[in-house]
NUTIFI-876323 format. One record per residue: z, x, y of N, C-alpha, C in turn; residue in one letter. Coordinates in steps of 0.2 Angstrom, whole numbers, m for minus. Layout:
BEGIN
n_pz;n_px;n_py;ca_pz;ca_px;ca_py;c_pz;c_px;c_py;dotor
Z;X;Y;Z;X;Y;Z;X;Y;A $
...
end
This chain:
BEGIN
n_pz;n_px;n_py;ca_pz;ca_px;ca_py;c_pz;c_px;c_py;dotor
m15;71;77;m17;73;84;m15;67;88;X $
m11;68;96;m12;62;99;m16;60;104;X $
m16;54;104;m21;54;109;m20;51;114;X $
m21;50;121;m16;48;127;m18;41;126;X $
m13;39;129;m12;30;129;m16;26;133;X $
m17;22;135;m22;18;140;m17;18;144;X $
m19;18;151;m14;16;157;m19;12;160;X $
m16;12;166;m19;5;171;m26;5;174;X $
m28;11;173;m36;12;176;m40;11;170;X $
m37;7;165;m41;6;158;m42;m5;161;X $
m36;m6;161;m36;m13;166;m39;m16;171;X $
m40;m11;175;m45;m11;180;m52;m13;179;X $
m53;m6;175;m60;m5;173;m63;m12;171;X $
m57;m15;167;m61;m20;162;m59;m26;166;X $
m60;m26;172;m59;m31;178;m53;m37;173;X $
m46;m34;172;m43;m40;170;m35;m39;175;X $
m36;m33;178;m27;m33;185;m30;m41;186;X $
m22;m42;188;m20;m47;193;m18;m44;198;X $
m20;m38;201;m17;m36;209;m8;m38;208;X $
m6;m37;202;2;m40;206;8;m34;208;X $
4;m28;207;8;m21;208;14;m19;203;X $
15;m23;199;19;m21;194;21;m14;190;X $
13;m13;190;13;m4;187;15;0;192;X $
15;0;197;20;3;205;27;6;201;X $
28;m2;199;37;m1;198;37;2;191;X $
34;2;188;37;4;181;34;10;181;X $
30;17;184;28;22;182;33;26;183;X $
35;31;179;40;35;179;40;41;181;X $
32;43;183;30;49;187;28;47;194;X $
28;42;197;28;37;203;20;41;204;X $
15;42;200;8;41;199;4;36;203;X $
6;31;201;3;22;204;4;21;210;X $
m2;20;217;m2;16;222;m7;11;224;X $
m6;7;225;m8;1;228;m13;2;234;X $
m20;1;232;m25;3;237;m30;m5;238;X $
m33;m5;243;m38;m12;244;m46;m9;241;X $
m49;m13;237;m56;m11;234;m60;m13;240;X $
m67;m12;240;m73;m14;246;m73;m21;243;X $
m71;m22;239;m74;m30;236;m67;m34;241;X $
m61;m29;241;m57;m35;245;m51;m36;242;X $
m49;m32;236;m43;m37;231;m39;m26;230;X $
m33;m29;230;m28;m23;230;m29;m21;223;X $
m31;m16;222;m28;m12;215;m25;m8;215;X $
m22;m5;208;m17;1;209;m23;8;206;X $
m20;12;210;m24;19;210;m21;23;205;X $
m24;25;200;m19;33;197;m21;38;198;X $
m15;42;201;m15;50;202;m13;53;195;X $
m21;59;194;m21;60;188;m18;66;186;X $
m14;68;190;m11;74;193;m3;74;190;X $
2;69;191;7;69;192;8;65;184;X $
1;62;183;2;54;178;4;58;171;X $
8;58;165;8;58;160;6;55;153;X $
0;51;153;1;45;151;5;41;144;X $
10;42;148;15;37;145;13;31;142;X $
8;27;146;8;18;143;13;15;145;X $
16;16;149;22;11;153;18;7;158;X $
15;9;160;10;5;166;5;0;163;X $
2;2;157;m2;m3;154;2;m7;151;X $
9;m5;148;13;m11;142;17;m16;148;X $
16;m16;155;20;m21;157;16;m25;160;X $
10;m21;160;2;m26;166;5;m32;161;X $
5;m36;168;4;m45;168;m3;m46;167;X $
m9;m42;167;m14;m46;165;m15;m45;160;X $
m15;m42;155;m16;m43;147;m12;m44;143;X $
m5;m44;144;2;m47;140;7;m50;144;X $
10;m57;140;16;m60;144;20;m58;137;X $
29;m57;140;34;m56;139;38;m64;137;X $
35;m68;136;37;m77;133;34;m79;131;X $
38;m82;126;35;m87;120;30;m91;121;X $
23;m90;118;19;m96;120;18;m100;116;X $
14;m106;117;15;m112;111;10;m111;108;X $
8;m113;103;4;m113;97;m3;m119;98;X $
m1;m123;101;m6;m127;105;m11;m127;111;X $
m15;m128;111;m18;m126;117;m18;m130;122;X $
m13;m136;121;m13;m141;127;m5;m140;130;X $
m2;m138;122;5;m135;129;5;m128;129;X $
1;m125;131;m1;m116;132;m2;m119;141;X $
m5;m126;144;m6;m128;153;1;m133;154;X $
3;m136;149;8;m139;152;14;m139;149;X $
19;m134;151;25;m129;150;29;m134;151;X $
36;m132;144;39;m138;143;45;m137;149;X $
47;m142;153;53;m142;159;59;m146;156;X $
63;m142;159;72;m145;156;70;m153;162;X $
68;m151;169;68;m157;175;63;m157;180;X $
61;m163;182;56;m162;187;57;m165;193;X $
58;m166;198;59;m167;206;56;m167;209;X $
57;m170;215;52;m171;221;58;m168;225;X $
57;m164;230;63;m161;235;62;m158;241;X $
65;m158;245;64;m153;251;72;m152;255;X $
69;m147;259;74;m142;264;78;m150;267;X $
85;m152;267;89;m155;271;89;m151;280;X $
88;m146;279;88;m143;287;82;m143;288;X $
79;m146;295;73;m148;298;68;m141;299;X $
73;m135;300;69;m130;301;66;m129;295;X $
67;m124;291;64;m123;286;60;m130;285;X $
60;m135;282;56;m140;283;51;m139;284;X $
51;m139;291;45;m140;296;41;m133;297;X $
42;m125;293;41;m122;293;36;m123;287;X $
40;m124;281;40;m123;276;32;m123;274;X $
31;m125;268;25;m124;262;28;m134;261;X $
25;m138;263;27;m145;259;33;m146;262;X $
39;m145;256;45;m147;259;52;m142;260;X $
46;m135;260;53;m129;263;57;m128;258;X $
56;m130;252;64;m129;246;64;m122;246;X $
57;m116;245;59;m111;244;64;m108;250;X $
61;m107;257;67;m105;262;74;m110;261;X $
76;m115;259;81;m118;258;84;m115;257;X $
82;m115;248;86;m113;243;88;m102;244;X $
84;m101;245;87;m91;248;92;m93;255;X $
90;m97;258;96;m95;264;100;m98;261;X $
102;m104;256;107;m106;254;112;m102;249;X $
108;m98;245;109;m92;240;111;m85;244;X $
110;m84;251;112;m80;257;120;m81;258;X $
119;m88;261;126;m90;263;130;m91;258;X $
130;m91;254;132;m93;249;137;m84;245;X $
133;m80;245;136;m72;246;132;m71;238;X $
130;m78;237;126;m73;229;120;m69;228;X $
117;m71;234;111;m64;234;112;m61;239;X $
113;m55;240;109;m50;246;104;m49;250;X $
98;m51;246;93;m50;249;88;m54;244;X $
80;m56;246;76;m58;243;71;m55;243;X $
65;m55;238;59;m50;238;54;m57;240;X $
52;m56;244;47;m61;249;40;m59;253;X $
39;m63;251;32;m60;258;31;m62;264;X $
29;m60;269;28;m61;275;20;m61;279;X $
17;m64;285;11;m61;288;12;m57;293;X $
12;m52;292;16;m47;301;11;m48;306;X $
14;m47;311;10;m51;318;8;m43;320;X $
7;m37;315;3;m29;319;m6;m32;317;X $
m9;m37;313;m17;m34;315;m18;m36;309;X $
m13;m31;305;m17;m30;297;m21;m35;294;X $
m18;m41;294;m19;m47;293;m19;m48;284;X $
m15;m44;281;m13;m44;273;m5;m46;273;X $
m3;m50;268;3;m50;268;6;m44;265;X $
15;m45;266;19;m39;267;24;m41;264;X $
25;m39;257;31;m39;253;39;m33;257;X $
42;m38;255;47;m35;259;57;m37;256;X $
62;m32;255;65;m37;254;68;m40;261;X $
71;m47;259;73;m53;268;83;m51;266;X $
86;m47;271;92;m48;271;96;m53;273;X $
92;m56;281;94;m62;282;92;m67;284;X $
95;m74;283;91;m80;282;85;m79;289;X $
85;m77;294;83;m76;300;74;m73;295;X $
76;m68;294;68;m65;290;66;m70;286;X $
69;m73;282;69;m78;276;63;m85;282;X $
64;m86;287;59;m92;290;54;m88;293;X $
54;m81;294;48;m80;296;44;m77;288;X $
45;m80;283;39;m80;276;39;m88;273;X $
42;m91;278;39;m98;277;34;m100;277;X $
30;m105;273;23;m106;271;20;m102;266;X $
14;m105;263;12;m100;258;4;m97;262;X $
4;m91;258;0;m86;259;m7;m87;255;X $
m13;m89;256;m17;m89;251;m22;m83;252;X $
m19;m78;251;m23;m71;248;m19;m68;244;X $
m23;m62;240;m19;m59;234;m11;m56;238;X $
m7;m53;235;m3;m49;236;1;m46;232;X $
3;m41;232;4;m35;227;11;m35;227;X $
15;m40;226;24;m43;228;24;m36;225;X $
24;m33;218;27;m31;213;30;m23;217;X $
24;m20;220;23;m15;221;30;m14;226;X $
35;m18;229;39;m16;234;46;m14;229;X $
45;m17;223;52;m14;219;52;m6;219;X $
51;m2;219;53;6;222;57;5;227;X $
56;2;232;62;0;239;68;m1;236;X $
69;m3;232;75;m6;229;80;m6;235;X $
83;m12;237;90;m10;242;95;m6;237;X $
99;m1;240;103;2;240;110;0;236;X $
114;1;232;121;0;233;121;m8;225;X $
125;m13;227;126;m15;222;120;m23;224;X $
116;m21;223;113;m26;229;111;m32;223;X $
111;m39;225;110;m43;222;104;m50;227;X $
99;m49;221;91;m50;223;87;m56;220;X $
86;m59;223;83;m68;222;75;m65;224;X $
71;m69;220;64;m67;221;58;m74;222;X $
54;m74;226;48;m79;225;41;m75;225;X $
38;m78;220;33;m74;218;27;m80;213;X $
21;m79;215;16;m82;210;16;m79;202;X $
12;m82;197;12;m84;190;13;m75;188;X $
8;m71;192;7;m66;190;12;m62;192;X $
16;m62;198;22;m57;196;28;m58;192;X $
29;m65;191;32;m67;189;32;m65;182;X $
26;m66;177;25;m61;172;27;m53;173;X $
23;m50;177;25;m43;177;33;m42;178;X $
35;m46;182;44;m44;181;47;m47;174;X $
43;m50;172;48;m52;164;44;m47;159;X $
38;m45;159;36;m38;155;40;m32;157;X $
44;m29;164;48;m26;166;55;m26;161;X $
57;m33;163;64;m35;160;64;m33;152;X $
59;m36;150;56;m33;140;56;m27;138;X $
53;m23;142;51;m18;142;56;m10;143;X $
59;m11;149;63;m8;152;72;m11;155;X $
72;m13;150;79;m16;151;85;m14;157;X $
86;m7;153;92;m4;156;90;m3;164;X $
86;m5;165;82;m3;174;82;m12;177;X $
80;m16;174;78;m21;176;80;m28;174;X $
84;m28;166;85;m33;164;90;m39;168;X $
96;m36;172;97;m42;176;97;m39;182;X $
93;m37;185;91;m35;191;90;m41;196;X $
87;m46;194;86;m54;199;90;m59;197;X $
96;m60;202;99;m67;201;96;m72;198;X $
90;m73;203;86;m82;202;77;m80;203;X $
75;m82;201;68;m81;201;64;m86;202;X $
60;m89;208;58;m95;209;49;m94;211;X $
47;m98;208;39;m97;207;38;m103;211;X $
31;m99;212;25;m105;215;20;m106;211;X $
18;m113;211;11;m115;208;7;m111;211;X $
2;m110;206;m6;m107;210;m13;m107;204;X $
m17;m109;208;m22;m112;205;m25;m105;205;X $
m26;m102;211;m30;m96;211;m31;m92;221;X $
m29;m85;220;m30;m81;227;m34;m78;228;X $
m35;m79;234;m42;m76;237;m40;m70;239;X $
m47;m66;237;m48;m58;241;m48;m59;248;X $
m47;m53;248;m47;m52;257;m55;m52;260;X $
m58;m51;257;m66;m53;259;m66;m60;260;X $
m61;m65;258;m61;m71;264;m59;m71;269;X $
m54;m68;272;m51;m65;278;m57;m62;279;X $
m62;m60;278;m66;m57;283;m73;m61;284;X $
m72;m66;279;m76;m72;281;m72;m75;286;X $
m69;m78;285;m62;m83;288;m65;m80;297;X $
m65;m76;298;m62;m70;306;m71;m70;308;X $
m75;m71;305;m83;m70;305;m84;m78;308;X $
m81;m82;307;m82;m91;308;m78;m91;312;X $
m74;m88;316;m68;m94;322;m74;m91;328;X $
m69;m96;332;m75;m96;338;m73;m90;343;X $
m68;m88;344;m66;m80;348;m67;m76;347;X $
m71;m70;349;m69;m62;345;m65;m56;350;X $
m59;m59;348;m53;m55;350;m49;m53;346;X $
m46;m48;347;m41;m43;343;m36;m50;340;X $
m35;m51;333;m31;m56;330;m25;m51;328;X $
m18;m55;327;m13;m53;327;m10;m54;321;X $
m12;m61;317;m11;m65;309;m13;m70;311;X $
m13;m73;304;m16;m78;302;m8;m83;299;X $
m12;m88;302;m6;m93;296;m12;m98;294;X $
m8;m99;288;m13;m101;284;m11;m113;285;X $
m6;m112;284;m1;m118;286;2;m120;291;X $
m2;m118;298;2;m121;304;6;m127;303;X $
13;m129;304;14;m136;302;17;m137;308;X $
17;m143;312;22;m146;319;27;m151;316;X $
26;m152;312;32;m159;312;32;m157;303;X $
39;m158;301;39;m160;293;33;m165;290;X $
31;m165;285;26;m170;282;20;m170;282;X $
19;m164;288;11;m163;288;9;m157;284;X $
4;m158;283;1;m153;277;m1;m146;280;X $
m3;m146;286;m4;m140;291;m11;m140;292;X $
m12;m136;294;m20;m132;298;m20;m123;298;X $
m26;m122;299;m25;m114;297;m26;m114;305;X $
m22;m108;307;m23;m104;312;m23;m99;314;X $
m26;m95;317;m29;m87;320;m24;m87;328;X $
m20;m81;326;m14;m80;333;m18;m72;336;X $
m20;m72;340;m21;m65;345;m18;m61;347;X $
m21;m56;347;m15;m49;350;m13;m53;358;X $
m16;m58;360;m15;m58;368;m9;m64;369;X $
m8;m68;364;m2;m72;363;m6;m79;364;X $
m13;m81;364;m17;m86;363;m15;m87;357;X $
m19;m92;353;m22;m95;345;m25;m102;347;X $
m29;m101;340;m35;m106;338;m31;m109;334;X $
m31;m116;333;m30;m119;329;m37;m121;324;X $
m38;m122;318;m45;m124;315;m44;m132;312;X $
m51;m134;309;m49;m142;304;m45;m138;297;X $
m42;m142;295;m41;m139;288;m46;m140;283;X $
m52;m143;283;m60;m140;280;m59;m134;280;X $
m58;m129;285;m61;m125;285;m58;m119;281;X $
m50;m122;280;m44;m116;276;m49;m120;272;X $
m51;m123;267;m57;m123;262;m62;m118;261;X $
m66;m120;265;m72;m117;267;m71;m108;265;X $
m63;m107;268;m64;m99;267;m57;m99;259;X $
m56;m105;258;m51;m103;250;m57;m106;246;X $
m65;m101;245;m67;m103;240;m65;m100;235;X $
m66;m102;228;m64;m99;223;m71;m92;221;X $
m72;m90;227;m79;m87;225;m77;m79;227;X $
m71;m81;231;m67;m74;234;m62;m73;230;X $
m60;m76;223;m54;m73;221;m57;m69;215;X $
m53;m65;212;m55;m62;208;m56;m63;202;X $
m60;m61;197;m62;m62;190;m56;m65;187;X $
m50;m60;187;m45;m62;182;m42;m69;182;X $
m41;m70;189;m38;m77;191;m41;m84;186;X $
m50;m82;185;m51;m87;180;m49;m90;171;X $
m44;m84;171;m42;m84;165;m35;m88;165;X $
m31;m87;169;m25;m90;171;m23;m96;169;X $
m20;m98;162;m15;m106;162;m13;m107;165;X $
m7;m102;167;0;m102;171;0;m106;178;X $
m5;m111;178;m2;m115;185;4;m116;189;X $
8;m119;184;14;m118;185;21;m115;185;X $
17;m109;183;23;m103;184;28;m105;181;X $
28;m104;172;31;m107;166;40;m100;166;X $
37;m96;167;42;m89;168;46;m87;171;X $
47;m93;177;52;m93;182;58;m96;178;X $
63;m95;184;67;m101;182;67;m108;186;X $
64;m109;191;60;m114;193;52;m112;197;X $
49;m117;197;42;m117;202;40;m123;208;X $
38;m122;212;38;m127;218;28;m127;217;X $
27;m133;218;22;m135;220;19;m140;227;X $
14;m144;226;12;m146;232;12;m154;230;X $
13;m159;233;14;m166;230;5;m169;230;X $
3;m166;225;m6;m168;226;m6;m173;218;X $
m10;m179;220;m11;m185;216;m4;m187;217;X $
1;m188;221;6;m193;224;1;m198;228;X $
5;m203;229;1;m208;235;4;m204;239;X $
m2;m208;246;m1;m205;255;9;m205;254;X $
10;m210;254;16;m211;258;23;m207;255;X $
19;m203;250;26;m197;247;24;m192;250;X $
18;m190;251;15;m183;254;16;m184;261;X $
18;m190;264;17;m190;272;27;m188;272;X $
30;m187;267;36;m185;268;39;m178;267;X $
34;m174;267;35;m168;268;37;m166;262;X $
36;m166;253;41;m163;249;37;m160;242;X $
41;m154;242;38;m151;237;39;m154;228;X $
35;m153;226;36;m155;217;40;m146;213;X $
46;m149;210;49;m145;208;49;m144;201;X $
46;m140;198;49;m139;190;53;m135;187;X $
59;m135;184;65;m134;180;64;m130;174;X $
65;m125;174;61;m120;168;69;m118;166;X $
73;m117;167;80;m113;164;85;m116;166;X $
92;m116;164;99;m117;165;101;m113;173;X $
100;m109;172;100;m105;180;97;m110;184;X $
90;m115;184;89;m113;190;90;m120;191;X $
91;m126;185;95;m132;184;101;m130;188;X $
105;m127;186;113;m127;189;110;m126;198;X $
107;m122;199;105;m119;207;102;m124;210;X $
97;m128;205;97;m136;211;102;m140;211;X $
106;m141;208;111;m146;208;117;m143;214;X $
117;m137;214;122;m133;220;121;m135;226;X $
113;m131;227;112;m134;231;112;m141;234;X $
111;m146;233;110;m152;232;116;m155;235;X $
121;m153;229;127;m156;230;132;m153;237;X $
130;m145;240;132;m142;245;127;m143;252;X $
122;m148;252;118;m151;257;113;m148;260;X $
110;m142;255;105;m138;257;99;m142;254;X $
98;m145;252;92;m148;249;94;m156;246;X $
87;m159;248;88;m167;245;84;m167;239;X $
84;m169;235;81;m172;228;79;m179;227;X $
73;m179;225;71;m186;223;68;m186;215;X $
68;m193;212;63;m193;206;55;m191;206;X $
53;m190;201;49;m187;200;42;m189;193;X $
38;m192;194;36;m194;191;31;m191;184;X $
33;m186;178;31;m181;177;22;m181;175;X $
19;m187;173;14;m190;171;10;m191;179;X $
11;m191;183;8;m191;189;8;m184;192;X $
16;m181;191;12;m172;191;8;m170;188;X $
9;m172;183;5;m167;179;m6;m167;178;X $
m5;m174;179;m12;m176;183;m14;m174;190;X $
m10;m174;197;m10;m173;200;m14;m167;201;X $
m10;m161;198;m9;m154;196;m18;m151;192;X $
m19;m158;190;m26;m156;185;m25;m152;181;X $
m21;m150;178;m19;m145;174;m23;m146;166;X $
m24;m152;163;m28;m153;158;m34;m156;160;X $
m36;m160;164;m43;m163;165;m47;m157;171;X $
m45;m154;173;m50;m147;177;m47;m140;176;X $
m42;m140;176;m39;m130;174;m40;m130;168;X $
m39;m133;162;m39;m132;153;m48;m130;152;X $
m51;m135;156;m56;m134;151;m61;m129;155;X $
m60;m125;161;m62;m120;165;m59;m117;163;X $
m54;m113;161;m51;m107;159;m54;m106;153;X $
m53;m110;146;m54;m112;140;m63;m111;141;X $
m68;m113;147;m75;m109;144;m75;m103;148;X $
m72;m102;153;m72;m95;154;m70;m89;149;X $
m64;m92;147;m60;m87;142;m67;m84;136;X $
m72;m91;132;m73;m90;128;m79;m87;129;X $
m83;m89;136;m89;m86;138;m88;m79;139;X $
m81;m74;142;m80;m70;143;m80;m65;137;X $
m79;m68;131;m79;m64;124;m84;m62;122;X $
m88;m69;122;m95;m70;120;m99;m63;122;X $
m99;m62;128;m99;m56;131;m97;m49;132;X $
m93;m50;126;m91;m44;124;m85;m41;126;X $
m82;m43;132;m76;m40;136;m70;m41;132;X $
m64;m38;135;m59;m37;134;m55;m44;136;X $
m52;m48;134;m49;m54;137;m43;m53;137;X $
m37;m56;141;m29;m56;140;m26;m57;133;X $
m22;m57;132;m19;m59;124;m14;m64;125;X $
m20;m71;123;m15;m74;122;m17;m77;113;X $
m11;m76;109;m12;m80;102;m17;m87;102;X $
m13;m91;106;m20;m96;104;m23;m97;103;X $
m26;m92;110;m33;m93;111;m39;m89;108;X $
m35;m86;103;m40;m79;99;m44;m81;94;X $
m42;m88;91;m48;m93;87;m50;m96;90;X $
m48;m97;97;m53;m103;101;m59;m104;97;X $
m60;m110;96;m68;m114;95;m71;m113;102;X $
m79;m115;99;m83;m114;104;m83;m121;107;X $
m82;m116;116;m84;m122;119;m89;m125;123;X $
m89;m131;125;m97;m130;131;m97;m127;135;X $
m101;m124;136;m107;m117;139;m108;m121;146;X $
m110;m116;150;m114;m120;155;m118;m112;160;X $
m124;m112;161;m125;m105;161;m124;m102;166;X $
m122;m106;172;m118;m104;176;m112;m101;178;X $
m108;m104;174;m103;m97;171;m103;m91;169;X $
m110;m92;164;m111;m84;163;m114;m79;170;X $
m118;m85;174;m121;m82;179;m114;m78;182;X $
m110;m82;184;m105;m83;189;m100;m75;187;X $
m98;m74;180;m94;m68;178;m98;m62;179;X $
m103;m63;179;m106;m57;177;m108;m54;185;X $
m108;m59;191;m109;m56;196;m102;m54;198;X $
m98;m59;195;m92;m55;199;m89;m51;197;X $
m92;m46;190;m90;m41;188;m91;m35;191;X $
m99;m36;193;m103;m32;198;m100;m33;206;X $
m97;m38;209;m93;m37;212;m89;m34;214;X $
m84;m33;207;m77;m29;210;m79;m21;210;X $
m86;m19;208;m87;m14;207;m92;m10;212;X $
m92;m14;216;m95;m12;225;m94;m9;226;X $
m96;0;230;m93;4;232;m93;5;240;X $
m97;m1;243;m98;m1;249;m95;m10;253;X $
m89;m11;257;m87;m18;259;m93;m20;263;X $
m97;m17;267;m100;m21;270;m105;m25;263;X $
m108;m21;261;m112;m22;257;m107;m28;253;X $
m102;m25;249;m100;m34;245;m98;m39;247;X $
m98;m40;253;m97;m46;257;m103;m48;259;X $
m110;m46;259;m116;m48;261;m120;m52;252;X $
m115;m47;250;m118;m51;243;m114;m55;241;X $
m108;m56;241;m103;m63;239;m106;m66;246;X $
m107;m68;250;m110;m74;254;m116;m76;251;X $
m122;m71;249;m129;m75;249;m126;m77;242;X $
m121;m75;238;m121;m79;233;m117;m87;232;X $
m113;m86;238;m109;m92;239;m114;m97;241;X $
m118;m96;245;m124;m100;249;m129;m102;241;X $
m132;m97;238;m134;m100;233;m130;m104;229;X $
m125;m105;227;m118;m110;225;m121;m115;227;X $
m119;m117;234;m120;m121;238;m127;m126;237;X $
m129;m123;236;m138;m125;235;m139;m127;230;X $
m135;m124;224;m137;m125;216;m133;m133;216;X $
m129;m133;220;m124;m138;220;m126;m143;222;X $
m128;m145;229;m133;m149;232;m139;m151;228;X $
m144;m149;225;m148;m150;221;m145;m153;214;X $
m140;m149;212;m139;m156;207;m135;m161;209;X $
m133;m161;214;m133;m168;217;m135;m174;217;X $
m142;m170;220;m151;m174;220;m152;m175;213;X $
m151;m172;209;m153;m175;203;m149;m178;198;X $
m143;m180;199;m138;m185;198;m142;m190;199;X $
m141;m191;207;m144;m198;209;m150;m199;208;X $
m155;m195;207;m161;m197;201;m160;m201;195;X $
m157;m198;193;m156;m201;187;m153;m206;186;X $
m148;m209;191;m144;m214;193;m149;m222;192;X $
m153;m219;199;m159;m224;200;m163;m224;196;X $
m165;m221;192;m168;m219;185;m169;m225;180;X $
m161;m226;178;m155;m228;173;m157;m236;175;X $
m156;m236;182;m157;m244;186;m163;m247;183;X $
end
């Protein structure tokens, strides 16, 4: 007897999507759409009608299996081995000044444009109609390529715009966080004849972790106007070198500038979703390069505008040194011991992912498959954790937005409080000790 395969509404259920729309592209009955939950975070819908269950949509979810080797270690499972590491940014001042840090990723595609080796690139954008979600899109000319300058900190479903596929012989350069990057290489695995060399270059972004659109609707609850908004930019920048500010643009052609506190205040990690707490992948090991932020550099590197590069493949080695050498981008050294601290990747992501993973067992749940981590030892507990998973499971399962946004606030505010107080009782103890 057979029995149908799990599909992507089994994933869901067990709160482990990464929102990266990947099952969009692989359904073979085009079943799969991309919808936003009342909690705030895009997941994909199955139509039970059309669906077959095949298991194509569950075999390439990025959130319970990766398509590459992982290590046997669990200290290089956070810090992926690189062929090179650099310090770098955009040689032309726009992109620069637009950019995320130091604009490599807009460099590097519009140099890959002019260049006649890609066509097009799979990118996100913030559209200036309201919606206030990003918008995967493929970019034909370097012109579209400066308007997805900056990075985006909410979820985005990149994955879900491969059905558009351009037309003809088209050759396609991709930036994307840890999670789609996986799902295009469970694609590549999986689905060869469709996908295997479908992307020239693949260039990732670090990410520590995105936030649901239920910050976006914190975010817009806190500015001081209430007028029709147009987008958000998350990283206003004026000059190369500055880090940015968040700002809110109006339908009327005003904007608000904010402190950058306050792009804090609304990228709490209280608004992303459960699975993001499982995630190694800081540095987006799966690409053929990843860009990050120059964080634990001294002031005077950061005050230079330039992103931290990691070199994962021959591809993406030879594509900096092209550019390089063809004046689309400057390169500097790079100190890998100061990224990799900077980055926290062993002293705060390992051992936050590592009690999550283990608390989320303890609990009975379904977790990702990763080999390592399936013997994991027990690690320290803290019952906050368990508090914290278990509301957010209840979270994603809100049937009503107003209602889980009233309930993710008073819970952020008790955070807040529980935080505060042990504060106070640090410094008791302090004075205590004295």
């Amino acid at each position: 007897m057979d029995f149908p395969k799990r599909t992507i509404r089994w994933v869901v259920d067990h709160r482990l999507c990464t929102g990266c729309g990947t099952c969009v592209a692989a359904c073979p009955a085009g079943a799969i759409t991309m919808r936003e939950t009342p909690a705030g975070f895009p997941r994909p819908a199955l139509d039970d009608g059309p669906c077959t269950h095949c298991g194509t949509c569950y075999d390439v979810c990025s959130g319970i299996r990766y398509s590459l080797d992982l290590p046997h270690d669990v200290d290089g499972l956070f810090l992926p081995p690189t062929r090179e590491v650099f310090l770098g940014r955009a040689a032309d001042p726009t992109p620069h000044t637009l950019g995320q840090s130091g604009g490599v990723a807009t460099a590097l595609l519009t140099y890959l444009m002019q260049q006649k080796r890609i066509s097009h690139a799979l990118v996100t954008r913030m559209p200036k109609d309201g919606s206030l979600r990003p918008q995967a899109f493929f970019a034909s000319r370097p012109e579209e390529l400066l308007e997805c300058a900056g990075s985006k900190y909410c979820l985005n479903p990149l994955n879900a715009a491969l059905p558009g596929w351009p037309a003809g012989e088209a050759k396609v350069a991709m930036v994307g966080l840890g999670c789609h990057v996986h799902g295009i290489r469970n694609l590549q695995r999986l689905l060869p004849r469709r996908w295997a060399d479908a992307f020239q270059f693949v260039i990732g972004l670090f990410c520590l972790q995105s936030s649901g659109y239920l910050g976006i609707d914190h975010l817009l609850r806190l500015r001081a106007e209430d007028k029709p908004v147009s987008r958000i930019l998350y990283r206003k920048k004026t000059a190369p070198g500055d880090r940015g500010h968040p700002c809110i643009e109006y339908s009327d052609g005003t904007s608000a500038d904010l402190p950058e506190d306050f792009l804090w205040e609304f990228f709490n990690d209280k608004f992303a979703p459960l699975r993001c707490r499982f995630c190694f992948d800081q540095m987006n090991r799966a690409s053929d390069l990843a860009l990050g932020d120059t964080n634990g550099f001294p002031p005077e590197v950061s005050a230079k505008g330039l992103n931290v590069i990691a070199v994962y493949t021959q591809r993406g080695q030879d594509l900096l040194q092209q550019a390089r050498r063809d004046g689309a981008i400057e390169l500097f050294d790079c100190d890998r011991q100061v990224m990799w601290k900077g980055q926290v990747l062993l002293s705060d992501r390992k051992p936050r992912v590592l009690s999550t993973y283990a608390r989320w067992k303890q609990l009975g749940r379904p977790v990702p498959q990763v080999a390592v981590l399936e013997d994991l030892p027990d690690q320290p507990q803290r019952l906050s954790t368990k508090v914290i998973l278990r509301f957010l499971w209840k979270i994603e399962g809100v049937p009503n937005r107003s209602r889980a946004y009233r309930k993710l606030i008073r819970f952020v505010t008790l955070l807040k409080r529980w935080a505060k107080i042990k504060g106070w009782l640090g410094a008791l103890r302090e004075r205590g000790g004295k």
